[in-house]
N, C-alpha and C positions, 0 to 999 in steps of 0.2 A: 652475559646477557640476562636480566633481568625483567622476565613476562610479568609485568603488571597490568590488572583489571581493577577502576575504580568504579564503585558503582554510588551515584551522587544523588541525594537527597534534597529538598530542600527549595528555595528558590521560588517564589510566585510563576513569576515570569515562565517558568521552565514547566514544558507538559508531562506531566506525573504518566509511565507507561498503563496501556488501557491490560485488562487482565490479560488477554489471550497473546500482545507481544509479552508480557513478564514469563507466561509460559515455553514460549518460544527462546528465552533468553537464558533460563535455567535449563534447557538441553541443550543450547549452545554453546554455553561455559564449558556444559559436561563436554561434550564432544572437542572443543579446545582443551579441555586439559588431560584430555586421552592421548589428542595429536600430540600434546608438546608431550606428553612422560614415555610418547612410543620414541622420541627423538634425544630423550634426555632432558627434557624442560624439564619444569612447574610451572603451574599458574597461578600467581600469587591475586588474591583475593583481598578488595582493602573495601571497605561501606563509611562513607560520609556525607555531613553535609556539603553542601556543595559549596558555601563558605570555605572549607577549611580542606576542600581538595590541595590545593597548592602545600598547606603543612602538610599534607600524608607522603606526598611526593618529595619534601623536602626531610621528613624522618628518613626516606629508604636512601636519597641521595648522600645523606651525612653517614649514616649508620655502612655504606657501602662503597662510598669515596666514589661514588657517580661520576662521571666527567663528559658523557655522553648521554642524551633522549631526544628520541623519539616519540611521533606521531602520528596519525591519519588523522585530518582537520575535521572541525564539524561547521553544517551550513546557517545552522540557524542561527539570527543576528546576536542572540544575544550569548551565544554559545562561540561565534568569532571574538564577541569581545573576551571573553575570559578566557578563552586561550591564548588572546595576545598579552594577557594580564599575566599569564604563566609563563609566556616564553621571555617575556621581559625582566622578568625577576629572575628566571635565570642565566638569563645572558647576562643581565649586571652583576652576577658569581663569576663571573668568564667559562661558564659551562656553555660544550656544545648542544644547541637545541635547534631541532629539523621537523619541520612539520611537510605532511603531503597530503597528494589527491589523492586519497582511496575507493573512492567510493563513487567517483563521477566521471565520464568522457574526458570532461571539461572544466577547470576551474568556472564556475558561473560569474564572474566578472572578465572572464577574458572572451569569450565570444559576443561580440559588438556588431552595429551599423556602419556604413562606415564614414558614418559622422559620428562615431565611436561611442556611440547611445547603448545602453542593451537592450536587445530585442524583447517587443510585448507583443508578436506574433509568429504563433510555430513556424509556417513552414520556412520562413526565410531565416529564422532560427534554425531548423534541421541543414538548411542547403551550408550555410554557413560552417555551422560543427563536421558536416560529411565530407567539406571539404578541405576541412582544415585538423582532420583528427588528427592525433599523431601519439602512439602511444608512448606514455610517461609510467609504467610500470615496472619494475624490474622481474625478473624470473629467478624461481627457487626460492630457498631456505638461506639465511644468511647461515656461514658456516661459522660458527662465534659459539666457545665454551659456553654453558650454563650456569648461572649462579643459581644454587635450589634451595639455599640453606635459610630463607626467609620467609618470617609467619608470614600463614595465610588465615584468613576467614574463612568457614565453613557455608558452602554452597547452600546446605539445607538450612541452615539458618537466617539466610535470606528471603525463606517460604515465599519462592515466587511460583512455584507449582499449586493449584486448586487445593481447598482442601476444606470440607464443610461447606456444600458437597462437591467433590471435584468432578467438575464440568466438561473432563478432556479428554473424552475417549475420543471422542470423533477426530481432536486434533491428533491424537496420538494413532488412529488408523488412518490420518489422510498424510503425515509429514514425517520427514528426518531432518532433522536439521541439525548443523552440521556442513564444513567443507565437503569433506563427503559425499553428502545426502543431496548438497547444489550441483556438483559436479556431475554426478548420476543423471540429476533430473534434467541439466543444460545435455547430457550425453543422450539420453532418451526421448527426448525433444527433437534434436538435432536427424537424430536416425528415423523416426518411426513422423513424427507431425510437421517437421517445417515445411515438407513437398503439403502444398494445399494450403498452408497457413493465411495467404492473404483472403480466402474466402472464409476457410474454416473457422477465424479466430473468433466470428461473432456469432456460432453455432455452442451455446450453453448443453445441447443433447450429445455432442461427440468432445472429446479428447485432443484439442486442436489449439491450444495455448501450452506456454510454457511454466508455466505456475512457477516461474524463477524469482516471483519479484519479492518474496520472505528473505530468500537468499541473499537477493540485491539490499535490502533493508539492513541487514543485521551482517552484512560487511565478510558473508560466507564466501562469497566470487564477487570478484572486480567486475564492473559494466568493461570495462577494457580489455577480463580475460572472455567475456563474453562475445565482444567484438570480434577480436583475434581469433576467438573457438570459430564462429560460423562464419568469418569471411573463409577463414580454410578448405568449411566444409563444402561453400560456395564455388571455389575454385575447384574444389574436385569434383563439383558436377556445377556446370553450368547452368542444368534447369531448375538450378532452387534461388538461381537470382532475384528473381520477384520476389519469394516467399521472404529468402534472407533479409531484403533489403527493407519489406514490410515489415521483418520482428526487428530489424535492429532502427529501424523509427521508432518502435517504440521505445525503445531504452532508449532514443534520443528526448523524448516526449519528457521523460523522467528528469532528463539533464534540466529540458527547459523549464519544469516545474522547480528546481532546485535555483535557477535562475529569478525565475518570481520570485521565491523565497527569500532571495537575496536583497530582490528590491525593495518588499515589503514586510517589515518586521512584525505586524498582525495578521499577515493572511490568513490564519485560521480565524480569527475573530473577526474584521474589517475587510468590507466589500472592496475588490480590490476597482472597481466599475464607481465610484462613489454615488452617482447616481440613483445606484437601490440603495441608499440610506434612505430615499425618502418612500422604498415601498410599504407597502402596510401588506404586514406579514399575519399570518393568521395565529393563535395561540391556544391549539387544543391537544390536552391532554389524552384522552381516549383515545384520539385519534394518532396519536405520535404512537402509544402503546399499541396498537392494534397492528400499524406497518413493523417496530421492531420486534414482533412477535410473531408476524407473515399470518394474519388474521385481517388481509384488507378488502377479501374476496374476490380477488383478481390472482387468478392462480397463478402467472409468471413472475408480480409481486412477489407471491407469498412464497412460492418456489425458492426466489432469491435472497429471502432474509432468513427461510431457516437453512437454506444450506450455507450462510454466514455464520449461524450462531451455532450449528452441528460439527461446519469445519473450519474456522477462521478464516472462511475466503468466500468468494464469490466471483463468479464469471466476467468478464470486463463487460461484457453487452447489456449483463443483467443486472448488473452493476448502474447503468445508464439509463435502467427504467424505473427501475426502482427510486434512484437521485430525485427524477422527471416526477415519479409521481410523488412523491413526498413534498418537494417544494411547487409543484404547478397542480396538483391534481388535489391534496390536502393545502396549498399554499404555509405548508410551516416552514420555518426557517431556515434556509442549508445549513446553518452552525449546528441545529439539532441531528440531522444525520449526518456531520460532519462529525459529529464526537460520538453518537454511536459506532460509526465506523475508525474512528482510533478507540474505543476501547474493545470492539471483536472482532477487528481484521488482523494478523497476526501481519501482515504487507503492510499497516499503517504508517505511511512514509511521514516525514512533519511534512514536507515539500508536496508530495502529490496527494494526497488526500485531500487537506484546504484547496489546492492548485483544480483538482479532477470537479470536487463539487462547486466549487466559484463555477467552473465550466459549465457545467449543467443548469447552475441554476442560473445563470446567464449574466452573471455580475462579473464573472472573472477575467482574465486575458485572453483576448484570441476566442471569447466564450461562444457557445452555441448560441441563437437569440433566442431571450427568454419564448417568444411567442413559436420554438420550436417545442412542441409537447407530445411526450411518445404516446400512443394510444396502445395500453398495456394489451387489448386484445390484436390488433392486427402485428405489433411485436412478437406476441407468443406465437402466431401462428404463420411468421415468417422465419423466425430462426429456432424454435423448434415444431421442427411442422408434422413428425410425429406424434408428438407429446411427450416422449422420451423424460427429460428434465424434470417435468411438470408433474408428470407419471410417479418419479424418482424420491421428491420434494415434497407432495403433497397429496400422498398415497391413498385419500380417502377419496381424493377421483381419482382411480385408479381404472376402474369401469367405466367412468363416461367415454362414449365415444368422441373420440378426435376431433370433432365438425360442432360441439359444443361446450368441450374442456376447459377453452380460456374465456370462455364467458357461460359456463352455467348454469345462469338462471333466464338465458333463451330457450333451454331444453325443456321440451313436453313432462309435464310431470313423470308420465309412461317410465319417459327412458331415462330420467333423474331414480325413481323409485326402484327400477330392474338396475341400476346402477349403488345403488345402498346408501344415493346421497337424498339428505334433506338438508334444507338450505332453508339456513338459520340456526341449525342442531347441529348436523353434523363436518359442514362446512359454510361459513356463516356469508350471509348476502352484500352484495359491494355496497365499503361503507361510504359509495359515490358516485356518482352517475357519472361516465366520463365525458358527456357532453355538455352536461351542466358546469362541472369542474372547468372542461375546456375553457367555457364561455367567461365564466369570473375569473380565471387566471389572467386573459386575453383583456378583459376589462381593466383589470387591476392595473398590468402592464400601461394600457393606454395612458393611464392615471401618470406616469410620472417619464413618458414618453416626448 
């Protein structure tokens, strides 16, 4: 057996990884190539264009009388075409060639309507897959000699780690990544937060999510070994059936975004609602800077984009105001905090990322409507109603009292000043009124309503 990783250059079409997954990808290698040399592997390392993938594959094939490969498929459209462009060329050698689901519940072409459409709204989408799941995974290590005796590339020659200046402490105290490092955290998850999860999940102050979805991303644990982990754990107590059933919706939420993906070859780029093509999006600079920098002066904002850029991630609820306020409350574009968040969310899925912000900003399937617009004050002081997060996040209100922390500049100078904030200086004033913002989002909407 011959462990090969091609890492593929090149391509328009194909979306270049943002920094914080490249970092996540170069401690994943490492960790696979620990796993396989604890087992007797290698892990042979090949870097090309992505033209000339199929020659790298066919050097190792010839040079090793290959007769047999292997797969896990990828979803994005243009990435099914060239692996049937691969497997075609080598069947017509009469080599055997196998591709599979790795990575999803569900082939996304096989759960249908049943007038055999695929589904453009979740939940009949979820009922559909829950009841028709059926795991397609095998268990273990295949038991098959090593081949170890073939160049590889060197890892650090790839510099996908920071460097000038490296940016990744924060990743590197918030993650492992790694089989490992998923399994641990699906195990820690499972024991200590799924009792409570279907409330907890949208509290940013407590420890009430599974932060599995890096994991799920970069193909460390199967969505199927995860299925099979907590239906188990479910069985063996009956009172975590709600909670289970609520986290394993969400890995179904994932399938159905990988679903859309299937159907639409631009979803990151192209509204998948075509209707907002003809919104008028607004186009300011300063203003896109000031939200990815958590300088918008809305503390549960700001909370949420530097604890993005400190640890590659961000809380799913806060995740959902921040979307909100970017395209409704600045009205810029969802594409623009769609590609900031593939290039610093280290979970940047292709499928759910474009899938999650179509959602929010109401152009997508199944979408929220646009004229749903979170009010970043009464957000913050529902799910985190200590201040806890916000506290955490954006420690120069650290001292305001809780009764004026997510909106600031309603506080009496008094207790802004015995607090050490000035506003404008030291924590800068909201760059927008959120009832003014409301009312021209709501406007705009009407416009192509």
């Amino acid at each position: 057996m011959i462990c090969l990783y091609i890492w593929e250059d090149g391509y328009d079409e194909f979306r270049p990884l943002g920094g914080a997954r490249k970092w996540w990808l170069d401690k994943s290698l490492r960790s696979l190539a620990t796993d396989l040399d604890s087992i007797g592997g290698k892990l042979i390392l090949r870097r090309c264009d992505r033209k000339k993938t199929l020659t790298v594959i066919e050097e190792i094939v010839d040079a090793f009388n290959v007769n047999v490969i292997v797969w896990n498929r990828r979803y994005a459209p243009q990435e099914i075409d060239r692996d049937r462009e691969i497997k075609a060329h080598f069947c017509d050698r009469d080599l055997s060639v196998s591709t599979f689901n790795g990575s999803l519940l569900a082939e996304p072409w096989t759960v249908k309507t049943q007038k055999g459409d695929p589904y453009r709204v979740f939940t009949p989408f979820w009922n559909s897959l829950k009841a028709e799941y059926a795991r397609s995974h095998p268990d273990g290590v295949p038991e098959l000699p090593f081949q170890t005796d073939v160049d590889s590339e060197d890892l650090d020659d790839w510099k996908f780690h920071p460097k000038n200046p490296d940016w990744s402490s924060g990743l590197e105290d918030t993650w492992v990544p790694g089989e490992d490092g998923a399994r641990k955290r699906l195990s820690d998850f499972l024991e200590t937060e799924l009792k409570g999860y279907s409330e907890n999940r949208d509290r940013p102050d407590i420890s009430g999510t599974s932060k599995i979805s890096p994991y799920l991303s970069f193909g460390e644990i199967s969505p199927q070994s995860v299925w099979e982990i907590t239906r188990s754990r479910m069985d063996e107590d009956t009172s975590l059936e709600k909670d289970g059933w609520s986290f394993l919706r969400e890995i179904g939420w994932r399938d159905f975004c990988h679903s859309l993906l299937y159907q639409a070859t631009e979803l990151h780029r192209q509204n998948w609602n075509s209707k907002f093509d003809r919104f008028e999006w607004e186009t300011d600079e300063f203003a896109q800077t000031k939200w990815s920098k958590g300088l918008t002066g809305y503390p549960i904002v700001d909370a949420g984009m530097r604890q993005l850029w400190t640890t590659g991630w961000m809380h799913n609820r806060v995740r959902m105001i921040v979307a909100s306020f970017l395209t409704k409350h600045l009205r810029q574009h969802w594409t623009v905090g769609e590609e900031w968040f593939w290039d610093t969310l280290v979970d940047a899925d292709l499928a759910s990322n474009p899938a999650n912000w179509q959602w929010v900003a109401g152009s997508g399937a199944d979408a929220a409507p646009y004229f749903r617009i979170f009010n970043p004050i009464t957000q913050g002081e529902k799910f985190d109603p200590n201040g806890d997060y916000v506290r955490q996040w954006v420690p120069e209100l650290k001292k305001v009292p809780t009764k004026y922390l997510f909106s600031p500049w309603t506080a009496p100078k008094s207790t802004l000043t015995q607090a050490g904030v000035t506003l404008g200086q030291t924590y800068p004033k909201p760059i927008v009124s959120h009832d003014v913002a409301r009312k021209a989002a709501l406007a705009a909407y009407e416009e192509i309503s």
